[in-house]
N, C-alpha and C positions, 0 to 999 in steps of 0.2 A: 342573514347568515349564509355562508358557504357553503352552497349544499355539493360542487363537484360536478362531474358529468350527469348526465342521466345515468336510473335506473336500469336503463336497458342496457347498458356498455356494465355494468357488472363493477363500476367504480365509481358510484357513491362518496363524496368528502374530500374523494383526492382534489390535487390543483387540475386544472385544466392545462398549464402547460409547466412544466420541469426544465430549468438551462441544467446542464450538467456539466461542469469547470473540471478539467483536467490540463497538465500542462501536456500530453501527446493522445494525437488520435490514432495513433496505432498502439498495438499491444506488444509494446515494448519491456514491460515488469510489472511485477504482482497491482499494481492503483490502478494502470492505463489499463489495463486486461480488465479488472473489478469496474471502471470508468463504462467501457464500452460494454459491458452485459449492463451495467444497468440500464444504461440509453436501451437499449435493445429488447430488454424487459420492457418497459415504460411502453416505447411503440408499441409491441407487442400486445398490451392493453389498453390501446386506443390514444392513448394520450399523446399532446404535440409535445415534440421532445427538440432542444434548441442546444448543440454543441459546440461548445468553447472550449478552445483548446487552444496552449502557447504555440504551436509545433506551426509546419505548413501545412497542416491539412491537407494529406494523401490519401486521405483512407476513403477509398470512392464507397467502398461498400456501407459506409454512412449514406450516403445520397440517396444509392439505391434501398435502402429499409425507409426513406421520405424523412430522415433527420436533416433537420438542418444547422450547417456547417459553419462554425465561423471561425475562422484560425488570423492568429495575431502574426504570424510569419517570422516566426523566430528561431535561434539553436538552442541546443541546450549550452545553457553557462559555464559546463565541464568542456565547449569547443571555443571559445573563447578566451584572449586573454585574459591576466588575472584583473588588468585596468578594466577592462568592459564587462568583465564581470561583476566587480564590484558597484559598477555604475547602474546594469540591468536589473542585477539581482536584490539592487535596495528600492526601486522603485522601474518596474519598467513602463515607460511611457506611454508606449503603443496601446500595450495591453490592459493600463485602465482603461485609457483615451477608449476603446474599441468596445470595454465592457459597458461602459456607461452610456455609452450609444445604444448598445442591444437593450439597456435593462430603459433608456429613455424611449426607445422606437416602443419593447414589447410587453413594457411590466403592467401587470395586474394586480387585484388582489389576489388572484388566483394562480398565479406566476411564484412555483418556489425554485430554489435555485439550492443545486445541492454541488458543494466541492469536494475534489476526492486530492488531486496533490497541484502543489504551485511553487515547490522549493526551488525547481530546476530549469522553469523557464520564465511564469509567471507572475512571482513575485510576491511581496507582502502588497504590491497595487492594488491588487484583487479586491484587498478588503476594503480600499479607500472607494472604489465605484459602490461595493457592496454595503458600505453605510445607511443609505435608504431605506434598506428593506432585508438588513438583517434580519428581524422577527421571523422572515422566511427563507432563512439560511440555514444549510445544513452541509458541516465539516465531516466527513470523514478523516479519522488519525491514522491513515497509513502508516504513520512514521511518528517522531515524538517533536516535528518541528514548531505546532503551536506550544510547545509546553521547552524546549529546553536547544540553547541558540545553538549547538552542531548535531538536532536531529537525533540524535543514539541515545542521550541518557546515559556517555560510555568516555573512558579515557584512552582515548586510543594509541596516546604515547607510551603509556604503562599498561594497554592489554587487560584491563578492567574495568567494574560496570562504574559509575558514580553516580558519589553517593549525594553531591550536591546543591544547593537547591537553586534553580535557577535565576542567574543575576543576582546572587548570593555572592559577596566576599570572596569568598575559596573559589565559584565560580570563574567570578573574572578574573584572577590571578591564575587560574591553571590553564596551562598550556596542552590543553587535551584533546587539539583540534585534529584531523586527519592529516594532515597535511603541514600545517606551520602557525605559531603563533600569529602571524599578521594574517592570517585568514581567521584566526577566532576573533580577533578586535574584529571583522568584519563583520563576522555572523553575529557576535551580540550588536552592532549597530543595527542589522538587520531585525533582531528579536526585540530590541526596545520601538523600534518603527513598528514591527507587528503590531504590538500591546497598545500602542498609539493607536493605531487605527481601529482596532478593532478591541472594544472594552465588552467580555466577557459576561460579568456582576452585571452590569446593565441591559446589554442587548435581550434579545430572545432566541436568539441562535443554538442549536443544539448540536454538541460533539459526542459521533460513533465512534467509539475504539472498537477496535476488532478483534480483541482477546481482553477478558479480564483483566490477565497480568497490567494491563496497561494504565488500570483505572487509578491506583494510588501515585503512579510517576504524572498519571498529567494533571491531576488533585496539587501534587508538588511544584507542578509547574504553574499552580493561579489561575487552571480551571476551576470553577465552581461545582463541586459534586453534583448539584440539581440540573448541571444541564448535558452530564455524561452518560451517556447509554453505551450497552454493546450490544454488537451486531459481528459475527463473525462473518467470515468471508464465504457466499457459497463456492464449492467444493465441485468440479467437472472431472473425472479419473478422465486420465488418457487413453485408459480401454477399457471394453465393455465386460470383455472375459478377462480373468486372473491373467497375468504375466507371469509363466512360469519361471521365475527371477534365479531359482535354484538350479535353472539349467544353462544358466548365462554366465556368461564371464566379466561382462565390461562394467565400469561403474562410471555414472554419469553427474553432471553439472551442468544446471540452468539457472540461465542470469546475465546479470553484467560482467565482462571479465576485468573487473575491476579492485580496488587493495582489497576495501571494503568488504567486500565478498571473498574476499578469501583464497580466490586461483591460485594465486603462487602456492600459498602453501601445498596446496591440494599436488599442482603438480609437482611439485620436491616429494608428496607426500607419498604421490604415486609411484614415481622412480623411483625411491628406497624398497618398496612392497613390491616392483614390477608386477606392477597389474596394469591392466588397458582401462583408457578413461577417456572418454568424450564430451568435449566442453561445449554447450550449446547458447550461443548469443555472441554477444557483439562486445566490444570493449576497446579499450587501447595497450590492455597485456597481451592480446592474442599472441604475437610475433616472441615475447619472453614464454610465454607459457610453453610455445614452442621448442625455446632456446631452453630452456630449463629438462623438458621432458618430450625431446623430438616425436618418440611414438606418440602421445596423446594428439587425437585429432579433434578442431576445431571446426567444427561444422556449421560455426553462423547461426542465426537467425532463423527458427522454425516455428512454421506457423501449426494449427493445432494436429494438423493430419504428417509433418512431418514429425511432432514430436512421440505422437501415438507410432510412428515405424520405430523408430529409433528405442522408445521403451518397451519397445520388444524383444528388446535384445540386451535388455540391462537389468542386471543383477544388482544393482543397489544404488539411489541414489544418495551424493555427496552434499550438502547444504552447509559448508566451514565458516558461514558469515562471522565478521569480525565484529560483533559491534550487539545491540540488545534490538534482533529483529520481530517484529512485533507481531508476524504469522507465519509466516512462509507458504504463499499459498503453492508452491510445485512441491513443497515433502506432503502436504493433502492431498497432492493428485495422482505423485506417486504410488503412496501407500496406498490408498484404495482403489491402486489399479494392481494391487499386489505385490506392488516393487517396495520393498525396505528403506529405509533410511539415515543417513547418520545424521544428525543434526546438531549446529553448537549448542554448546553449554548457555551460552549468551542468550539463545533463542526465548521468547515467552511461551514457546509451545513447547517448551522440550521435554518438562517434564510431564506432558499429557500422553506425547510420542513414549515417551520409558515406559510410562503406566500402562502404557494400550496396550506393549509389545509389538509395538509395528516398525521400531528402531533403535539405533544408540544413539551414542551423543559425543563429539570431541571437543577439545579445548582449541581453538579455529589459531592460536598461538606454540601447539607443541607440533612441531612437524613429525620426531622422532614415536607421540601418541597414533598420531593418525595415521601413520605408516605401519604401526602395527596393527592397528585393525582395520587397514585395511586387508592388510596382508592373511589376518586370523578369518578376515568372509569369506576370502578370495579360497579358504580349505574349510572350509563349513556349508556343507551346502544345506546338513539338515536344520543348522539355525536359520540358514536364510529361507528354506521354507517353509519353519514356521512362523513367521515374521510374514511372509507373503501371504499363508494362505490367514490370518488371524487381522493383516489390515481387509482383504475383498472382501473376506467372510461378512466380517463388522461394519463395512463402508459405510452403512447409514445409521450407523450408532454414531460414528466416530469423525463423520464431517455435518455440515449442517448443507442441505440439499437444494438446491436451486428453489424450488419451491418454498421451502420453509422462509428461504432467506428474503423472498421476493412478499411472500404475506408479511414476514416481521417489518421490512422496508415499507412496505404501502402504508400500514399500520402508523408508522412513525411521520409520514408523510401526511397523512389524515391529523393526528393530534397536535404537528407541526403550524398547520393551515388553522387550525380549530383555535392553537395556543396566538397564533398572530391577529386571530381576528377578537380575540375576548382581548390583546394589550389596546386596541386600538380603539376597543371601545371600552377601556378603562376608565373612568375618570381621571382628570387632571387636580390634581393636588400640591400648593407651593410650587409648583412649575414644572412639574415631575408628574409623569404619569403613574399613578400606583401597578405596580407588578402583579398581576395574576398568575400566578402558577397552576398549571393545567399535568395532572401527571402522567409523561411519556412511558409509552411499552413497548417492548422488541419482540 
C-alpha cells in the first residue's frame, strides 16, 4: 500500500513527488498564477515538486524555493504563424519528446502529475507521454478546452453562449471560432486528437472544474460525471486593508489585452463615460487600446506588489470577457480587497458576484451598456462603498482561502494515489482490468 511520506512531515498518503504541467512558468493569467501556488504549496509541505512547463523557463524564483525546472523552450502559438501553429499546437514534438523523458527518468508509483493548461504552448502531446500513468493524472479545467474544440463553450461570431454539443452536427458546421472558420477546422482536428489520446470512460484520471457552473458543460462535452470534482480557486486580496474604492476615481483591467477579453470595448467604453482606466498586462491591442482611448494608460505587466499599488487607487474593477469564463480569479481578489466589480454576463461567477453584492455585471458586446455604467459609478460613490465595504467585510465567506483550498487539494491528491493503486491491483478480467471506483472529496 501507499503509505506517503512519513508521519513526521504531517503528509501521510500523499505522493512522494507531484510534476506540475503548465504551459508558462511565470504568472502570466489566472492557470499559470494557480500553477505556480500550487508548486509552492507542495514544497512548502515537504514534497519533491518537478516543473514542466511549454514556456523558456524564466522564472528563477522556481530554483530558488528547490523546484525543479524543466521547460520545453517554446512561444506561445498566438506569436507564431497560423502554419506553425497549426503544426505545434496539434501535436508538439518537443514537448512530448521531453515529457516522457521526465516521467521515463522519474516516475514512481508514488509520482502524480497534476496539469493545470496546455492549449497555448503544450498541446494535446501532453496526453500521448501521459498515457502510462494516467491513473495518477490530474486535469485541472481552467478553461472548457477538454470538453469543447474553441475552449468557451461560446459563439463568438454572434456574441452568444452555445448551446451545442461538442462534435455534434451543428457543432462542426458553425463557424463560431474567434477568429475564422479555418482556425475552427483546426481546433476540432485538435479536439478529436485529444479524445484519441486521452479516453476519459476508461483511464483513472480525475477532472477539477473550478466553479460548479462548469460541471454540466463538461458532462456535455464526454466527461464522465464520476470523474469531475470541484475545487475553486484559492482567493489572495491584493490588500490586506479595505481599499477605500469610494474615494478613487480610476477603474481598472487585468489580463490579456486581447479581443477575447474584451479591451476594446472597455476602452470605447471608457471614452464615451470619460472616466480614467488602467489596463494592466500585456497583449498585442495595447497600441489600439491606446488609439481608441489615448488617456487610458497601459502599464504592462505587474507583479503582486505592483498590482497591490495600483489597487489602491481604483474604484472598480472592469472584467468585459467575451466568451463563458469560468472564475475570474482578479474580480476574487479584487473584491475582497474591497474594490467592486463589473463582471460579464458570460462569466460562471457572475451571478454569485450579484448575489454577494460585491458587483454588477455587462454584456462584454454593448459598448453603449458599459458606458453607462460606467459613467452611473464614476457619480455614485455611496454604491461603490457599499460594494466595497460588503466584499472585505465578507472575504472569507465569499472566496475559498489558501488553506482551505490547499487541504481540499491534498485530500484529492491522497484518494487520487489511493484510487490508482486499488486499479492496479484490480484484477484482470477478458483483458480488461475491472474499474474500482474509490469516492473522490474536495
Amino acid at each position: 500500500m501507499v503509505t506517503g511520506l512519513t508521519s513526521a512531515s504531517g503528509v501521510e498518503g500523499l505522493p512522494r513527488r507531484v510534476v506540475v504541467i503548465s504551459d508558462l512558468s511565470e504568472p502570466r493569467d489566472g492557470p499559470s498564477v494557480i500553477a505556480l501556488r500550487n508548486a509552492g504549496m507542495l514544497v512548502d509541505r515537504g514534497l519533491s515538486v518537478e516543473y514542466f512547463c511549454g514556456d523558456f523557463g524564466r522564472n528563477e524564483a522556481l530554483a530558488r524555493r528547490g523546484i525543479t525546472l524543466h521547460a520545453v523552450g517554446a512561444s506561445d502559438l498566438r506569436s507564431s504563424s497560423f502554419a506553425m501553429a497549426v503544426v505545434k499546437g496539434l501535436y508538439n514534438i518537443p514537448a512530448a519528446r521531453r515529457l516522457k523523458l521526465l516521467i521515463r527518468a522519474k516516475d514512481t508509483p508514488e509520482t502524480l502529475y497534476h496539469v493545470h493548461n496546455w492549449s497555448k504552448i503544450l498541446s494535446p502531446s501532453i496526453f500521448d507521454a501521459l498515457r502510462p500513468v494516467m491513473d495518477r493524472v490530474i486535469l485541472t479545467a481552467h478553461d472548457y478546452f477538454l470538453a469543447c474544440p474553441n475552449g468557451g463553450y461560446f459563439h463568438f461570431q454572434q456574441g452568444l453562449p452555445c448551446t451545442a454539443k461538442p462534435l455534434s452536427l451543428s457543432c462542426l458546421g458553425a463557424n463560431c471560432d474567434r477568429r475564422s472558420r479555418l482556425e475552427k477546422t483546426w481546433r476540432i482536428a485538435r479536439d478529436i486528437e485529444r479524445r484519441m489520446l486521452m479516453d476519459f470512460s476508461r483511464s483513472g484520471v480525475a477532472v477539477l472544474a473550478v466553479h460548479e457552473a462548469m460541471v454540466p458543460l463538461l458532462e456535455r462535452g464526454g466527461i464522465p460525471p464520476h470523474v469531475i470534482q470541484v475545487l475553486g480557486n484559492p482567493v489572495q486580496p491584493w490588500s490586506d486593508v479595505r481599499v477605500h474604492a469610494e474615494e478613487n476615481r480610476g477603474f481598472l483591467f487585468v489580463g490579456r489585452l486581447e479581443h477575447d477579453k474584451g479591451v476594446l470595448l472597455l476602452a470605447e467604453a471608457a471614452k464615451q463615460a470619460q472616466v480614467p482606466v488602467t489596463f494592466v498586462g500585456e497583449g498585442a491591442l495595447a497600441s489600439e487600446i491606446t488609439t481608441i482611448y489615448p488617456s487610458a494608460k497601459i502599464a504592462g505587466f505587474k507583479d503582486r506588489q505592483g498590482l497591490k499599488e495600483i489597487a489602491g487607487e481604483t474604484r472598480c474593477l472592469v472584467v468585459p470577457t467575451r466568451s463563458r469564463e469560468t472564475f475570474s480569479l482578479v474580480a476574487y481578489e479584487a473584491f475582497t480587497s474591497g474594490i467592486p466589480v463589473i463582471i460579464s454576463d458570460f462569466a460562471a461567477t457572475r451571478d454569485g458576484i450579484l448575489h454577494q453584492g460585491v458587483g454588477m455585471s455587462c454584456n462584454p458586446y454593448e459598448i453603449g451598456g458599459l458606458s453607462r455604467l460606467l459613467a452611473d459609478l464614476a457619480a455614485d460613490d455611496g454604491r461603490i462603498l457599499q460594494m466595497s465595504v460588503k466584499g472585505f467585510q465578507d472575504r472569507k465567506e465569499l472566496a475559498l482561502s489558501s488553506l482551505d483550498w490547499e487541504s481540499g487539494l491534498l485530500d484529492i491528491y491522497r484518494h487520487q494515489i489511493q484510487k490508482a493503486e486499488a486499479r492496479q491491483q484490480a484484477p484482470i478480467s477478458g483483458g480488461r482490468r475491472a474499474v474500482v471506483t474509490i469516492p473522490l472529496v474536495g
